[in-house]
C-alpha positions in Angstrom: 178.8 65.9 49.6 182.3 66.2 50.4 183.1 68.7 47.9 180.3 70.8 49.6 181.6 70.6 52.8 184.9 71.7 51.9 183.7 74.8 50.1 181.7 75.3 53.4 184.1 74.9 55.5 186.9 77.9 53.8 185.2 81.1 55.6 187.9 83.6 53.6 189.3 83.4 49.9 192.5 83.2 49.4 192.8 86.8 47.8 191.6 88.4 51.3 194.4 86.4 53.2 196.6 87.8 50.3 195.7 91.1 51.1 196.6 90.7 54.9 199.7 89.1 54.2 201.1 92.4 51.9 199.7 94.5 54.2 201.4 93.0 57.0 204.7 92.6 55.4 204.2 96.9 54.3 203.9 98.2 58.6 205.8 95.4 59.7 208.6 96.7 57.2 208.2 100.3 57.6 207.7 99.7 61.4 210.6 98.2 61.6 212.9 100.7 58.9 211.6 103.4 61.2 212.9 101.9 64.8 216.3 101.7 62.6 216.5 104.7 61.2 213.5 107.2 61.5 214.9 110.3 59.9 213.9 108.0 56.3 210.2 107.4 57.1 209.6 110.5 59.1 211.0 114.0 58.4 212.8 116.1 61.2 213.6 112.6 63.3 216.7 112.1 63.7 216.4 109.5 66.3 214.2 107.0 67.9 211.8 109.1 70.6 209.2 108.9 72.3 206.4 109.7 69.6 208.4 107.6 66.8 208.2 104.8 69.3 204.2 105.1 69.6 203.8 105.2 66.2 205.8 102.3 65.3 203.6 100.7 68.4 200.4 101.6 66.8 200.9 100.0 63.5 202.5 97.0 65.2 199.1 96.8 67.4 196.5 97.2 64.4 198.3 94.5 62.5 197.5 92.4 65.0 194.2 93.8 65.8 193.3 92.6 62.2 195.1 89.3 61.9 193.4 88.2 65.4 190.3 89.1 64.0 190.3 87.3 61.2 190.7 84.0 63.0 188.0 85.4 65.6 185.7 86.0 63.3 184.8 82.2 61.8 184.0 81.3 65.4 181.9 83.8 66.0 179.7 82.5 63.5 179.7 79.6 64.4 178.7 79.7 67.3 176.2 82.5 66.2 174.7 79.5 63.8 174.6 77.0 67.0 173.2 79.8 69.0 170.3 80.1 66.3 170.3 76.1 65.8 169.6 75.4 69.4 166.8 78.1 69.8 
């Protein structure tokens, strides 16, 4: 019963968070090379302006869109699960 409830309890495999975690490390690295020095990632920018900023900014913002859903998601099913359990 405990093993069970263990399985249960891990909502993602570990290759999914694996995938996360590289693509993370990728726009967080070429987020960051570009704010240093954005004439290597983007051609004809010699310097930091106001579009190189938004990009960086976008990338920075859907990283986090997907890491915070991920640990969203598990407790929306569960309490999708309760909802149904109660009803």
């Amino acid at each position: 019963m405990s093993d069970r409830n263990n399985k249960i309890s891990k909502f993602l495999p570990v290759w999914v968070w694996a995938i996360v975690l590289i693509q993370l490390f990728l726009v967080l690295f070429f987020s960051v090379g570009t704010a240093m020095n954005p004439g290597d990632f983007i051609p004809e920018v010699s310097e930091l302006n106001y579009v190189t900023q938004l990009y960086i900014t976008r990338n920075i913002t859907v990283v986090l869109g997907i890491v915070v859903a991920l640990l969203i998601v598990p407790t929306l099913l569960a309490t999708g699960y309760l909802w149904k359990r109660i009803r």
